[in-house]
N, C-alpha and C positions, 0 to 999 in steps of 0.2 A: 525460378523465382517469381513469386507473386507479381503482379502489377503495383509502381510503388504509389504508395500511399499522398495524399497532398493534406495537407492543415494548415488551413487558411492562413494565414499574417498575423490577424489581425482578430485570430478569435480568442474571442472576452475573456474565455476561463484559464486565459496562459496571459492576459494582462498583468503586468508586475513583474512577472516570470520569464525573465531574460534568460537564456541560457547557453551553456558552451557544451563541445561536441568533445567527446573524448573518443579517442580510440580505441579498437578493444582487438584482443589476439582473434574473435571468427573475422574479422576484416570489417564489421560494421561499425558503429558510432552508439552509443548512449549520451544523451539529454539530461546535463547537470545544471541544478540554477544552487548558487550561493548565498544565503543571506547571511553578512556578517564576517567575519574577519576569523579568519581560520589562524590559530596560533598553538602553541603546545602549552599553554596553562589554562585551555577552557577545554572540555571534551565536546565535540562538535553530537549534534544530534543526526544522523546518518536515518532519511524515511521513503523508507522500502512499499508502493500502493500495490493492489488486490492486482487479483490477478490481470485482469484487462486494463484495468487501472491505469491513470497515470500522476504526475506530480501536482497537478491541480486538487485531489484533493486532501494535499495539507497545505494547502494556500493560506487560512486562516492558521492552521495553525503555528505556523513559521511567525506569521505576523503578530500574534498575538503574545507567543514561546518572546520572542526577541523586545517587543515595547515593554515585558514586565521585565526585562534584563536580563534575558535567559542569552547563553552562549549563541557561535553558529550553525545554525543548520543548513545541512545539505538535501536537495530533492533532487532523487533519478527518477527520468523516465528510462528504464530497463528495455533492451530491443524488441520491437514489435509494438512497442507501446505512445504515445503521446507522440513526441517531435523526434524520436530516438529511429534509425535506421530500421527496418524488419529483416528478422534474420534469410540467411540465405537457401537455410532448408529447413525446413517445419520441424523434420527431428532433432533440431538442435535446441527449441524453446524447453522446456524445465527449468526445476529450481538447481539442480546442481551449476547448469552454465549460468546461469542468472546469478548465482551464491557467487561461482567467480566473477563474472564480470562487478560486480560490487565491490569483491576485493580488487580489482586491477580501479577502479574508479577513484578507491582511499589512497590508493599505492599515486597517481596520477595527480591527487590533488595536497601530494603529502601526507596523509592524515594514520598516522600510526594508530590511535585507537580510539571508538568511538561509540555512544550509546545507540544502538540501531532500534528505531520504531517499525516494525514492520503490520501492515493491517491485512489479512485474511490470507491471501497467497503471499503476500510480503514476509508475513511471520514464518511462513514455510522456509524462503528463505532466508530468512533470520539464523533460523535454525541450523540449515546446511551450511550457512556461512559460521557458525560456532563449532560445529563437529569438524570444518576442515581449515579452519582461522582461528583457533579461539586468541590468537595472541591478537587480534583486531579488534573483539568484542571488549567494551569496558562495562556493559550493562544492554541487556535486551527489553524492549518493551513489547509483547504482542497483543495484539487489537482483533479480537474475530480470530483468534487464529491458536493452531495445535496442532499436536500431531494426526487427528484423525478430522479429516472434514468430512458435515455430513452432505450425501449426497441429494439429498432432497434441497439440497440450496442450491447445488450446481446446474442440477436438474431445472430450477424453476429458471435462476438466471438465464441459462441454453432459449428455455420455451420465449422469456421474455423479450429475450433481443433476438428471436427467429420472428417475433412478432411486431417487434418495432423493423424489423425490415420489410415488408411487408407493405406497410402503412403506405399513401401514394399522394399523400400533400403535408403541407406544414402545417394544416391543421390537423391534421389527422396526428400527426407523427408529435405531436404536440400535446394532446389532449390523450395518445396510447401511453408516454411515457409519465405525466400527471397521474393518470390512473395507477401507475407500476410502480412508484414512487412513494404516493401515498400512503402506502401500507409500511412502509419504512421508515415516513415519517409525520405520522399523522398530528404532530404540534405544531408543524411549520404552517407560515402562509404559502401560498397560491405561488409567488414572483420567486419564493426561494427554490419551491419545486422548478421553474424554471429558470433558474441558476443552473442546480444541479444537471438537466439536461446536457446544459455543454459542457460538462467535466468528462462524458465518453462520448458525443457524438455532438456533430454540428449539422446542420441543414444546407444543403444545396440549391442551387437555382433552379430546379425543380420540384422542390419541397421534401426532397428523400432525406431519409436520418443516412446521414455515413460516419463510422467509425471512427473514433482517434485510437483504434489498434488495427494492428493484421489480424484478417477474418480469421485468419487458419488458424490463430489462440484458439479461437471459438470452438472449430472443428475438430481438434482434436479431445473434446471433452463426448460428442456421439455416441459413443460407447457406452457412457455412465448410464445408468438408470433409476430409477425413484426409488425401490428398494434396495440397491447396492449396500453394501457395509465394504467401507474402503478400509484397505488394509492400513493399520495402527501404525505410526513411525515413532513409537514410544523412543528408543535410542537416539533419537535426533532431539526429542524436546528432552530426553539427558543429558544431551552435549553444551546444554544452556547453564551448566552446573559451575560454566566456567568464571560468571560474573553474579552479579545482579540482577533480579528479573523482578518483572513488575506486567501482571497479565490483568489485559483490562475484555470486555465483554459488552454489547449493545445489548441491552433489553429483548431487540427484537429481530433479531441475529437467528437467520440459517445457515450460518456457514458453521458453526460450533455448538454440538448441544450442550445441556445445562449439566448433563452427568460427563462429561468430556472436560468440559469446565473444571467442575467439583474435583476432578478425579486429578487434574492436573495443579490444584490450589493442595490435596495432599502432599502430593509427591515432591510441592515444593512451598511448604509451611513457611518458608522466612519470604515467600514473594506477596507482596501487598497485590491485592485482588481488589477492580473497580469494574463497580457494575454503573455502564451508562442507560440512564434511566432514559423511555420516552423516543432511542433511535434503533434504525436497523445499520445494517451495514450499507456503505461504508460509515463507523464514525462521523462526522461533521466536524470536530473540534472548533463548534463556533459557541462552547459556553467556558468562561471561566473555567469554573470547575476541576475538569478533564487535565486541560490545560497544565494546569497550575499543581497538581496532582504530579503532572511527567515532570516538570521544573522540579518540583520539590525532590524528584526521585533523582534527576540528575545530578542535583546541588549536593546530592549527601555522598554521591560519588566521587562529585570534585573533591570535593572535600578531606574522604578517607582520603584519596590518593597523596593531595599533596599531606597529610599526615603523614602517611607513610614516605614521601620522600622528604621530609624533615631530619 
């Protein structure tokens, strides 16, 4: 087992974000925060982040989903990731254990069935949790994400945070991740770019960037390369057939190309398709908009349902 990981107290980008520890069948913990009152007449919003990712970035949009009167939602950090244990052997990270551990997390806090937001590797497991739950799923949202990721975004991600490791002060490690960022999202100011910073790494008293995941997520992507073509998991973005689906896209997104997109807005004509203008991945979910977009897809949910149990 790795050396285990620390995440300070007291770091900013998990302010707000109290969380409880739940158990899970590999003997580790997953990192739940609740916003809101979990009951059986609201569908809870269940948000699955990218792959390294953790629950910080739907921080806004919890907050924002709940003040316009949206149900509750629930944020994992998935093991390896944020405040959540790291697993105990590296071959156990995928989306199939991640898919379960998701369903033991619903099963843990009650939650019979729910609209799962997943964003880029989230949506992957969105997915395997539909092909082997679908009686869990009440509607999927996926964000950056499909069955076929392109590998030129894995790739650049891999180079970029080999790079910010590297870096050997806070200023450096400061002004490398500003640079890597900007291209993602070139309308923001300056202070928000360093927001974003601490949603995957905090600085130490030495000035190094360190991780809010276990390295080995990282190391196990080595392999890939800039022209790969990864194999398709067309069957798994079918097994989404079992709900509602609602596929939304950054502008400025290498994790999903635009024919991967197109191709996946055919094969599912009744799912409303949003193209977020202006970001790369991850989403931000800090406009209106977006926001307000997944509310309205949830509400028509609640809505059939209780129709249907009328």
């Amino acid at each position: 087992m790795s050396k285990a990981r620390t995440v300070p107290v007291d770091h900013p980008a998990f302010a707000g974000l109290p969380v409880s520890r739940i158990a899970l069948e590999t003997g580790v913990s997953a990192a739940v925060h609740v916003a809101g009152r979990l009951s059986s007449t609201r569908l809870p919003v269940v948000c699955i982040p990218g792959y390294q990712r953790n629950m910080s970035d739907f921080a806004d949009f919890a907050t924002y989903y709940r003040s316009g009167g949206g149900g509750p939602v629930v944020l994992i950090d998935l093991p390896g990731r944020g405040r959540a244990d790291d697993r105990i052997k590296v071959e156990d990270y995928g989306s199939p254990a991640d898919a379960r551990d998701v369903a033991s997390v619903m099963a843990a806090l009650g939650i019979a069935r729910a609209v799962i937001l997943g964003q880029g590797y989230g949506g992957q497991v969105a997915m395997v949790l539909a092909a082997e739950h679908p009686l869990l799923v009440a509607g999927t949202v996926l964000v950056d994400a499909g069955p076929v990721a392109d590998s030129r975004g894995i790739v650049r991600l891999r180079n970029n945070l080999q790079h910010v490791k590297t870096l050997r002060s806070e200023k450096a490690v400061r002004a490398g991740f500003r640079r890597i960022l900007a291209g993602d999202y070139p309308e923001i100011a300056e202070e928000q770019l360093e927001h974003l910073i601490g949603r995957t790494h905090f600085i130490d008293k030495r000035g190094r960037a360190r991780p809010l995941y276990d390295p080995r997520i990282m190391a196990m992507m080595d392999s890939i390369n800039f022209d790969d073509v990864l194999e398709a998991q067309w069957p798994l973005f079918d097994a989404l057939t079992c709900a509602p689906l609602m596929l939304m896209r950054t502008q400025l997104t290498d994790q999903v190309r635009r024919e991967t997109f197109e191709e996946m807005t055919r094969r599912r004509p009744d799912a409303r398709a949003v193209t977020i203008q202006g970001q790369g991945s991850p989403a931000l979910f800090d406009r209106p908009e977006e926001i307000e977009a997944i509310a309205a897809f949830v509400h028509l949910i609640n809505r059939t349902a209780r129709a249907r149990a009328a």
